[in-house]
N, C-alpha and C positions, 0 to 999 in steps of 0.2 A: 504494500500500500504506500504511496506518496505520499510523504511527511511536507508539510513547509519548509521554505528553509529562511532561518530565523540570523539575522547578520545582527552581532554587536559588538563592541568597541567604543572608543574615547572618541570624543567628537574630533572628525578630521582621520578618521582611521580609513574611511573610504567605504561606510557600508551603504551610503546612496548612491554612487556613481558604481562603486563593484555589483550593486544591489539589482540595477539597471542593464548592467549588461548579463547578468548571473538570468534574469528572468529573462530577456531577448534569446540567449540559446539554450535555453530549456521550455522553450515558449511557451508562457506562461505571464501571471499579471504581475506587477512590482508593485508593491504596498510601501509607500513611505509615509509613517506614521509623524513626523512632524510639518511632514504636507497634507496630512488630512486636516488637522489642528488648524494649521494656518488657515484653511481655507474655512474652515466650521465656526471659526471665531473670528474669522475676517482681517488678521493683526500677525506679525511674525510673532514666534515664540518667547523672543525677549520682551514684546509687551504683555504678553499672557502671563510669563513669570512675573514681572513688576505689577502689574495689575489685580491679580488674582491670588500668587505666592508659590512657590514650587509644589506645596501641599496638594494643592487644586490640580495643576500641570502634568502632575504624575497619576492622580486618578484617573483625567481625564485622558491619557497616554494607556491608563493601564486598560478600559474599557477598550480605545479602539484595536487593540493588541489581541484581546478579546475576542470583538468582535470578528478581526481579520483572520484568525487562529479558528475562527467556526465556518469559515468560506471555504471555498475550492481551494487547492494546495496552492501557495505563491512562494513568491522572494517579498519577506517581510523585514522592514528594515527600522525600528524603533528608535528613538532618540538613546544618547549615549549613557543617560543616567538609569535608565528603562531595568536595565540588568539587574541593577543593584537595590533595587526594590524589593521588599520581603515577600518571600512565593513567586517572583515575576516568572525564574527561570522554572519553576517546577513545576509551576501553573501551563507553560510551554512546552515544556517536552515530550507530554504524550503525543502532542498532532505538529511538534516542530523538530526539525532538523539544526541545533543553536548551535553556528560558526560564529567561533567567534575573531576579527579582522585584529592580530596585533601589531603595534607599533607604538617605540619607545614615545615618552611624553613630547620630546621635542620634535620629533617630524609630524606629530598629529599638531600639535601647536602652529606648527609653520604653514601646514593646509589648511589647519580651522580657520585661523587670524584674517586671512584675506577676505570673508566674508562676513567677518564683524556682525554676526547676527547670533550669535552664540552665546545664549545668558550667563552660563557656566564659566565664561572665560572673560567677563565684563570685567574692567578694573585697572588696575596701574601694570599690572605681571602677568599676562596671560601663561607664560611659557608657568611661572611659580606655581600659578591654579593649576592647570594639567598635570602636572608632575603631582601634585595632591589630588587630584582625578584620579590618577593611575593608582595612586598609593593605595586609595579607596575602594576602586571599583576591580581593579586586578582580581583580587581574589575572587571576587564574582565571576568576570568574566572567563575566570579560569576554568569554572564549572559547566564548561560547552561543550558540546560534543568532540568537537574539533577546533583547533586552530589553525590558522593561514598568518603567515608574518606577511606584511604587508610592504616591509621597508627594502629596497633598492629594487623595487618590482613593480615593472609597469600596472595599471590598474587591469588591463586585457591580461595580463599574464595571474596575478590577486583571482581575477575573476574564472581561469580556465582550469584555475587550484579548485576553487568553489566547486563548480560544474563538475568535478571529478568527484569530489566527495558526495554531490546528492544526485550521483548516478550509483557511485559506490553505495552508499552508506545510508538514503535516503529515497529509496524506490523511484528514481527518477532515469 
């Protein structure tokens, strides 16, 4: 049976761009869960946290996770805090496949940064917050089925690691 396949990591690890071409050849639909948000609330994610509080931002994260985890198998790709939620990943892994995309705090810092839309990394030290991301969230993300390093690896190549493991590993 085809599991979803569930992409997590530190923001900037590449689970929407690897997330996007992982579902094109396995074809199949891409879920990105901070693009559902965006569009359900009308606001990028960094006004939903200042607005609402991270409290609010992770229920409503964990619902559409949910929701997506109860549809037809996809490439599900949840915000980077999503993991480290209590039950997120165990509430997941009966109907998901959870790779998880590593890479040290500072190459996720240097791809998150340019898009300055990143609550998690607002502040005078973005690279100091990820590195306390990593500290954080590591051991969660650890609990994945698999890992893919993600660093001095084209994103096409990140992605054609993916596709091996949920043809392998994930009924696909």
């Amino acid at each position: 049976m085809k599991r979803h396949i569930v992409l997590i990591g530190l923001p900037g690890a590449g689970k929407s761009t690897v997330g996007k071409m992982v579902a094109e050849r396995l074809h199949t639909a891409f879920v990105d869960i901070d693009s559902i948000l965006n569009r359900k609330e009308g606001k990028p994610i960094s006004m939903i946290f200042a607005e609402k509080g991270e409290p609010a931002f992770r229920e409503m994260e964990r619902k559409e996770v949910a929701a997506a985890l109860a549809n037809e198998p996809a490439v599900i790709a949840p915000g980077g805090g999503w993991a480290a939620q209590p039950g997120a990943l165990d509430s997941a892994k009966p109907r998901g496949y959870i790779v998880y995309l590593k890479a040290r705090a500072e190459v996720a810092a240097g791809r998150a940064e340019p898009s300055g839309t990143r609550p998690v990394l607002m502040g005078d030290d973005p690279l100091a917050r990820m590195k306390d991301l990593f500290t954080q969230r590591d051991p969660f993300y650890a609990k994945a089925d698999a890992t893919v390093l993600t660093e001095a690896k084209s994103a096409e190549n990140v992605a054609a690691e993916v596709v091996k493991l949920a043809q392998m590993s994930a009924g696909w």
